[in-house]
N, C-alpha and C positions, 0 to 999 in steps of 0.2 A: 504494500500500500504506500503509495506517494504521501507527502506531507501535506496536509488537509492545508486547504486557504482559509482568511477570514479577511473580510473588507466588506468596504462600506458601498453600495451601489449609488448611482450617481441620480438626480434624483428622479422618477419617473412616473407614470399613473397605473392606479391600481385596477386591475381590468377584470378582475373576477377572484374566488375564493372566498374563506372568511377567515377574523384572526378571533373568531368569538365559539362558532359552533365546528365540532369534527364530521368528516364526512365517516360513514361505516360502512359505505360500500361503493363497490369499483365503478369503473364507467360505462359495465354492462347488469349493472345492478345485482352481482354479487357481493357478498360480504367480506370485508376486508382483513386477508389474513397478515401473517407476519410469511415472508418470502423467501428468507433463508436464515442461518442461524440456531441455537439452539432450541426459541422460541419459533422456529418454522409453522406453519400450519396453526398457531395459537389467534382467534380474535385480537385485532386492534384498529387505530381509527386513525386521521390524517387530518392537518389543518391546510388547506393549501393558500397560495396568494399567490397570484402573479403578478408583474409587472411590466411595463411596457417602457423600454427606455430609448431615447430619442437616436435615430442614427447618426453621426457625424458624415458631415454631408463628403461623397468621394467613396463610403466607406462601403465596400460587395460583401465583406464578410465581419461574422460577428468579433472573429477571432481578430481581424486588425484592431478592436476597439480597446483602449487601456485596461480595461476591466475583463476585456473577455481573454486576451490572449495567456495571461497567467492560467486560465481554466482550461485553453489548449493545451498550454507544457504540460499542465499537471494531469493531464489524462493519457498524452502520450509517454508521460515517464510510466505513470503504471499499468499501461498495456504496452506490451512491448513487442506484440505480435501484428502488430497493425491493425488490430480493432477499431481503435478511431479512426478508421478508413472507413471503415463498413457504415454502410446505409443506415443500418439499425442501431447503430451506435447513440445510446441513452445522454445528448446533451443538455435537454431540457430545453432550450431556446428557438426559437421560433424566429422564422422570416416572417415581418409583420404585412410584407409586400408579396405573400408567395400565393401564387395562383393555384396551387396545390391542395387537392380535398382532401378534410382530413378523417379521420377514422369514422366510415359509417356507425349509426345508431338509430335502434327501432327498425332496423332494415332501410333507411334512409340514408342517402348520400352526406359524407359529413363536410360541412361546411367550409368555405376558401378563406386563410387568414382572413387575407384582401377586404373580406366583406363583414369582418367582423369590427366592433365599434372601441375604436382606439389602440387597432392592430398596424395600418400604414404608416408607414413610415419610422416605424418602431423595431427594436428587437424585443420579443416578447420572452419571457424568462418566468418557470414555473417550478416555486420552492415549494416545500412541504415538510411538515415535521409531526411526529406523533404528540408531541405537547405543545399548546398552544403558544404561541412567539410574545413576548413582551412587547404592549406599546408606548410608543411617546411623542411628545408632542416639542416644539421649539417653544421655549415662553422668554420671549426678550432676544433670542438669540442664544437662549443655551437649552437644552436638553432636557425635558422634566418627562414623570412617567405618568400617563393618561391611566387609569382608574377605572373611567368609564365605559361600559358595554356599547360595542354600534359604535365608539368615535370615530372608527377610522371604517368604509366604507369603499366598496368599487366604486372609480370616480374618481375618488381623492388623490392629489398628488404625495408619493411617499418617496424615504429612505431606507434603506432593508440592509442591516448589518449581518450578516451569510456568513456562512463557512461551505465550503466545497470538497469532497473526496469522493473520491474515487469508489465504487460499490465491490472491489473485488473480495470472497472469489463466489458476484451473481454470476448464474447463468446468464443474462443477459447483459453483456458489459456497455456501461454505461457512468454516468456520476452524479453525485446526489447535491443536490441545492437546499438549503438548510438555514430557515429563519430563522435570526434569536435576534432583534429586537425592530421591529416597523416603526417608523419615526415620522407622525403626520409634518407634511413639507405646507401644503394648501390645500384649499378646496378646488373640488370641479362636478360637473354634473354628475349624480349619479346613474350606476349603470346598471339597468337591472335585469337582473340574473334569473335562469330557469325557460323552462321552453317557452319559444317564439311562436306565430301563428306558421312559420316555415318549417317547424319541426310538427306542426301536427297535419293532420290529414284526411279534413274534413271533406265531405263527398257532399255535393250538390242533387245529387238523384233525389228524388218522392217516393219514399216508399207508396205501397197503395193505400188510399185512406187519406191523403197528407193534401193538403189545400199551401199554396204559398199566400192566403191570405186568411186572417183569421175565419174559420166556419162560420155563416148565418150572422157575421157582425154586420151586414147591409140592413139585414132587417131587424136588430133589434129596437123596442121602445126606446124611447128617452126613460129618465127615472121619473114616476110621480114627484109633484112637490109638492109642500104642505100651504097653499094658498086658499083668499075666503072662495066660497064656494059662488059660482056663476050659472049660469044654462047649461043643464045636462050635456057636456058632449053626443055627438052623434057617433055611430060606429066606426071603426079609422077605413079607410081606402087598405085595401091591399097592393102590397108593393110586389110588383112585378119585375125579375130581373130582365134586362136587356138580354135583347134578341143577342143569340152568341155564347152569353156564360152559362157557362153549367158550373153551377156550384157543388162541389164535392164530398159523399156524405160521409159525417166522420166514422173512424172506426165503432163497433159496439162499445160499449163502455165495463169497463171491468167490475164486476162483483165485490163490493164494497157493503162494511157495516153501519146500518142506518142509525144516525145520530138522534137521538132523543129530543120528541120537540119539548120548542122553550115553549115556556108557562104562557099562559091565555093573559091578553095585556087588564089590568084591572079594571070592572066594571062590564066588561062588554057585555053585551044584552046573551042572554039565553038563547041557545041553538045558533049563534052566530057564529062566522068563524072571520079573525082579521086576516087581512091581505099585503096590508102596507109593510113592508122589511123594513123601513126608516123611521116611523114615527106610530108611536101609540094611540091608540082608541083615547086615552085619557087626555093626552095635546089634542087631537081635534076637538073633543069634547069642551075643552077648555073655551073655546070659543063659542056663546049660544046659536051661532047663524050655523053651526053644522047640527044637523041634525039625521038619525039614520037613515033614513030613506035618503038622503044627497049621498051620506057614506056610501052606502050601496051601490046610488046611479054614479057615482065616480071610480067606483071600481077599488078602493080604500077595505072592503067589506061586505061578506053576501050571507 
C-alpha cells in the first residue's frame, strides 16, 4: 500500500450525497455489505458527497490539475502492474463534460454527465466514508464546526479535507476518497436529489374505462345555496352532449363498506327525509318565509 494523501480540495459545489443520513444500500438497491477484509460480507452503511471542482481552463485531464496528479502517483506507485491503465480502474472522478452514459438503472439508460446539473465544466469527484465526515463553516475567516443538521446541503459551495489510498489487495483495483471534514465555503441553489420525471416511465395509453376528462363533470348541478325562497323552479332542461362525444362509462365500482348514516338534522317533520348535504333543516327553518312545502318544491327535502 502506497502512503495515503491528505489535503485540502480547492473549493467546489456540492452536487449530491448527504453528510447527515447513510445510504444502506447499493445502486441496485441491494444492501450494503463490507467488500473485503475480515469484516467481509458483514452489514454497513456509506455517507457519500460529491463535489464538483472547476477545470483550469487548457486542462484534458484531471491528472494535470495540482490536486489530482499527486492521486495519479499514488495509484501508480501501488499498482505496479498497470492497473491504472485499465478502463475499470476505480478513480472516482468524473469528466463533468463526458458525453458518456452512465451505469443503466430500472432497466433505463443511465444518464450523460453533460446533462446533469452542475457536472460541465467540472471535474466531479465522489468521496465516501462509513462514519459520517465532520462539518464546518468559515466564521470571520477562520474555521468553526457547524452543529447543525441540513447546514451544508447539495448546492452549496464546499471545502472537503480527504485522505486518498489506495484499496489494495480489492479485487477491483481502484482508490478510495475519504471525507473527514466538509467546510461550508457559500451558498448556491439547491439541488434536489432523487428520481426525475426522466427516470420514470409513465405511459400515456387508457386503459379501458379511462375518460381523459373527468366522467359526467359536463353535466353535473351546480350546489344548492341557502337563499330566501322565490317561485318554484320549473324542471331543469336536459343537457344534451354534442353531436360527436361519446362520453365514456366509468368502470363498475368496487364493493365497499356502507358508512353509517348521520343523524336526522333536528326537528325535521315526521316521515320526512332531508336532502340538502350543506345546511340543516334547522338554518332554513331559522328563517319564517321557508316553510315545508317551499323545502320540498326546492328540492332541500321530500
Amino acid at each position: 500500500m502506497a502512503t495515503p494523501l491528505q489535503f485540502t480540495t480547492p473549493t467546489g459545489r456540492m452536487i449530491g450525497g448527504s453528510l447527515y443520513e447513510p445510504e444502506t444500500t447499493d445502486y441496485d438497491g441491494n444492501p450494503l455489505v463490507v467488500k473485503d477484509g475480515p469484516n467481509k460480507g458483514q452489514p454497513t452503511q456509506r455517507y457519500n458527497v460529491g463535489i464538483a471542482i472547476p477545470k483550469t481552463p487548457g486542462a484534458t485531464h484531471w491528472a494535470s490539475e495540482t490536486w489530482g496528479r499527486p492521486v495519479w502517483d499514488l495509484a501508480h506507485a501501488a499498482f505496479t502492474l498497470g492497473e491504472p491503465q485499465r478502463s475499470d480502474f476505480a478513480w472516482k472522478v468524473t469528466d463533468g463534460d463526458s458525453t458518456t452514459p452512465g451505469k443503466p438503472k430500472n432497466g433505463k439508460p443511465g444518464r450523460r454527465p453533460c446533462d446533469k446539473e452542475g457536472y460541465p465544466g467540472h471535474w466531479v469527484i465522489w468521496m465516501s466514508s462509513t462514519q459520517a465526515p465532520r462539518t464546518a463553516r468559515l466564521d470571520n475567516g477562520q474555521p468553526a464546526y457547524l452543529m447543525d443538521k441540513d447546514a451544508i446541503k447539495p448546492g452549496y459551495y464546499i471545502q472537503i479535507l480527504c485522505s486518498v489510498k489506495d484499496n489494495k489487495p480489492a479485487a477491483s483495483p481502484g482508490v478510495y476518497w475519504n471525507p473527514a471534514i466538509v467546510c461550508l465555503i457559500g451558498y448556491g441553489p439547491e439541488i434536489t436529489q432523487g428520481p426525475t420525471l426522466d427516470d420514470a416511465a409513465f405511459s400515456a395509453a387508457l386503459p379501458p374505462g379511462a375518460s381523459v376528462i373527468p366522467v359526467g363533470a359536463a353535466n353535473l348541478p351546480p350546489p344548492m345555496a341557502l337563499t330566501p325562497p322565490g317561485p318554484v323552479a320549473t324542471a331543469p332542461v336536459p343537457v344534451h352532449p354534442a353531436p360527436g362525444f361519446v362520453q365514456v362509462p366509468p368502470p363498475p365500482a368496487a364493493a365497499v363498506a356502507v358508512p353509517p348514516a348521520p343523524p336526522a338534522p333536528g326537528g325535521l317533520p315526521p316521515g320526512r327525509t332531508w336532502l340538502n348535504p350543506t345546511h340543516t333543516y334547522a338554518q332554513f327553518k331559522a328563517d319564517p318565509q321557508w316553510t315545508d312545502d317551499l323545502l320540498v318544491a326546492h328540492g332541500h327535502m321530500r
